[in-house]
N, C-alpha and C positions, 0 to 999 in steps of 0.2 A: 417828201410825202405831203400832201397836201392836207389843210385839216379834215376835210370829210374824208378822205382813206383812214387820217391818223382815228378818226367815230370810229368809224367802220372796223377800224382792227380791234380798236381797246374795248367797244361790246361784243365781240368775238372772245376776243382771251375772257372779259368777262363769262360770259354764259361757258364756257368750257372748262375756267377754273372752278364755278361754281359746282357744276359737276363732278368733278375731282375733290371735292373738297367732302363731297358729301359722300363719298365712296369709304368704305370701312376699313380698307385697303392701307388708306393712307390718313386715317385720323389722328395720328399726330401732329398734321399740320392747323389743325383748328385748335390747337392746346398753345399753336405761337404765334397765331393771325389774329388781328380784330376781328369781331363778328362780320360787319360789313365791309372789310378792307375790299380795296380795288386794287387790284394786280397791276400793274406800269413794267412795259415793257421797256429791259433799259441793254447796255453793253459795258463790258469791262472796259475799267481807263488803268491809263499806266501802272498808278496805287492800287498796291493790294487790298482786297477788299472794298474796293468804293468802285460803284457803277453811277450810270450816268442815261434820263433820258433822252428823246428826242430834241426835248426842249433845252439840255442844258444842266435841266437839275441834276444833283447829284445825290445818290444814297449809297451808305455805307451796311454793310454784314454787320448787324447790330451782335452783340451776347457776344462775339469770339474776336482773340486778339491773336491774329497769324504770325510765326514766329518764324522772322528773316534769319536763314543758316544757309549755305552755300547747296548742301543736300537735300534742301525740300524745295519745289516746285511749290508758286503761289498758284493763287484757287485754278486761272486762266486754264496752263499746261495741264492740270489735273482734270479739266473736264473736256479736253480738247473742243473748243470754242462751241460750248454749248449754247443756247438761246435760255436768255435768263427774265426773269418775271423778280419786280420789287414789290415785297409786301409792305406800307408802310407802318409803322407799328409805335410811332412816336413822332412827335413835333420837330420842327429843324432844329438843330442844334445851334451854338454859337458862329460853328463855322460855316452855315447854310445848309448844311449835309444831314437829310434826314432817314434816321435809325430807320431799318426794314428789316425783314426774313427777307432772305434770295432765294426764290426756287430756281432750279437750274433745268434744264432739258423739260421746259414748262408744257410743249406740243407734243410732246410723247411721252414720256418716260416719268415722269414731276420725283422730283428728291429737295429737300430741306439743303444747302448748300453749306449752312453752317452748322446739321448735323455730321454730312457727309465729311470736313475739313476735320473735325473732332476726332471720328472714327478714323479719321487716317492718319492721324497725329501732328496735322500740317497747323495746329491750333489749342489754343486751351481755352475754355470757359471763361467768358468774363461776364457776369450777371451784370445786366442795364436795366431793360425792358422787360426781361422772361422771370415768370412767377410760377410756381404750382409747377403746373403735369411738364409745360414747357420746360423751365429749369431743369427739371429729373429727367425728360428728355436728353438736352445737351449734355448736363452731365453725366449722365450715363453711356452717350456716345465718346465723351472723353475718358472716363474710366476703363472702358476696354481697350482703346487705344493702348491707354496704361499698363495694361494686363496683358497684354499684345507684343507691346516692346516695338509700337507701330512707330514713324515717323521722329518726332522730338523727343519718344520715348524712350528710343532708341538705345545703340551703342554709343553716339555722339553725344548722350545725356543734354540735349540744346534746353530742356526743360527748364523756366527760371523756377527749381522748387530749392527753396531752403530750409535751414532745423534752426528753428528759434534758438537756440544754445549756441548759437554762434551771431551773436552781436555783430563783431567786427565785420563779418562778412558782408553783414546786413547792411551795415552803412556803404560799403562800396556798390551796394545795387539801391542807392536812394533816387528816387525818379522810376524807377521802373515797376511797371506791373509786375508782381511776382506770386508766388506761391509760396507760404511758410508753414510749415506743420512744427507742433511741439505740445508741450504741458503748459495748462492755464493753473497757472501756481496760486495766485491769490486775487482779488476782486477789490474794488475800490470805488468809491462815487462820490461825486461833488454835486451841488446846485443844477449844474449844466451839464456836466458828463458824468459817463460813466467807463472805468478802465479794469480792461482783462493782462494782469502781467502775467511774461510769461520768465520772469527771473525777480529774484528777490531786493536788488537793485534797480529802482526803475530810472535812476538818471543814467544807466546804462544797457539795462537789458530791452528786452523789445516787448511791447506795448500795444494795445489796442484798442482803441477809444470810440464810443456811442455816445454822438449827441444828446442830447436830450432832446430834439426836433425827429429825431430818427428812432428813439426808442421803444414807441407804442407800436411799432407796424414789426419792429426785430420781435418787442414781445409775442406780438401775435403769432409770428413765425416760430415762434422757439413754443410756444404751449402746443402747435398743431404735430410737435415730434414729443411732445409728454415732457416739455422741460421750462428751467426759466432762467431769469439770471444765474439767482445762484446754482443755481444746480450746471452752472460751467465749470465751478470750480475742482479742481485737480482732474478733467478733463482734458483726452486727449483729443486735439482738434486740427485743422488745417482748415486757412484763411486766405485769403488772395484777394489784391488789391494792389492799389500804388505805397510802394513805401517812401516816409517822408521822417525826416530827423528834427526831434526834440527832445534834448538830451540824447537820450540813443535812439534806436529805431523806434516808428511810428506808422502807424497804419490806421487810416479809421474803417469802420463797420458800419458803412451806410445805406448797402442792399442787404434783405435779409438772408440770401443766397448766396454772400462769400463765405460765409464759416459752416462748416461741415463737426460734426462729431466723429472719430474715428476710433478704429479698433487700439486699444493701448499701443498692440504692437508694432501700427504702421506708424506710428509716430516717428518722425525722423527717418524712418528708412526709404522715402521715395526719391529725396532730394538728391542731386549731385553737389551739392552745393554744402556738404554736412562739417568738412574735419576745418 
């Protein structure tokens, strides 16, 4: 394609997505786009999750982490080779690959690509870039999922969700994004952190920790649901994040959108990952 076709199409998609966007139909996409994002027309590459434009560049499905199981089809097969549009939504990252929203079936149909993955259960939540209405968006596409028994929610239980009460467990999923629900038993702070245990031993139970560079924007998060630090305590919650060991498990809380408040009851009970 030559460069003036490649003008010619991207103020096209332009002035078309703009109109889409402005339609009420579908205003949930302006709760996960910059105001003035540009749409970049791109195609799936081999990786799940990461597309690529004309040029080369490459962007990945920011906010969701696709969970490889032999029984779920990545985004590709699920949308039999839609034409997809990158919103970008953040700077490159380390590995050159910059964070977007994927609209998929962008000339006709437009859908959120990583609400749609959520709702199907091909995916869970992983807060980056998505704040506010966006975040409650996503996750709310993954909690019906949930309530569904859609995809990883399934019978195969592929979900990494685990119950704080089970340490040991927790250190054999060290390195991996997971999900942990349980009781924030007691509270703790230092100079530079601050930690949510979630056992009475903390050189072995599991752990949660806020910088002190992160803590002013979690507070702000935690007062706009009527709460604050302490008012986590004996709280039941569920957090998700990379786990990492220091003494025993370890997790830090460095978007204000991995930890959730939950109903006492669900504690523990979503996980497969619990005895």
């Amino acid at each position: 394609m030559a460069r003036w076709q490649r003008q010619l199409w991207t103020g096209a998609v332009v002035a078309a997505f703009s109109v889409f966007l402005a339609t009420g139909a579908h205003a949930e996409f302006t709760s996960c786009v910059l105001e003035n994002g540009v749409p970049v027309p791109v195609v799936e590459t081999e990786e799940a999750g990461v597309f690529s434009d004309i040029t080369g560049q490459q962007y990945h499905a920011s906010d969701v982490l696709q969970i490889s199981t032999s029984g779920l089809p990545r985004a590709g097969s699920s949308v039999n080779r839609s034409s997809f549009q990158a919103l970008p939504i953040a700077p490159q990252n380390r590995w050159q690959m910059t964070p977007a929203m994927i609209v998929m079936n962008a000339n006709s149909a437009p859908a959120l690509l990583q609400k749609e993955l959520l709702a199907a259960g091909k995916a869970i939540f992983m807060p980056q870039a998505s704040f506010g209405a966006c975040a409650k968006l996503l996750r709310s596409s993954e909690q019906a999922a949930r309530r569904a028994g859609r995809g990883l929610w399934g019978q195969n239980r592929a979900a990494p969700v685990y119950w704080a009460g089970n340490p040991d467990l927790l250190l054999k999923a060290a390195g991996d994004y997971v999900i942990v629900q349980g009781r924030i038993v007691s509270l703790g702070k230092t100079p530079r952190t601050r930690y949510l245990n979630f056992g009475r031993y903390w050189k072995t139970d599991f752990t949660v920790t806020i910088a002190r560079s992160e803590e002013d924007a979690i507070a702000m998060h935690l007062s706009e649901i009527g709460l604050s630090f302490e008012d986590l305590a004996q709280k039941a919650v569920e957090i998700r994040g990379v786990l990492d060991v220091k003494d025993g498990p370890l997790m830090a809380w460095s978007h204000p959108e991995q930890l959730v408040v939950v109903e006492q009851k669900r504690a523990g009970r979503d996980g497969q990952n619990r005895d």
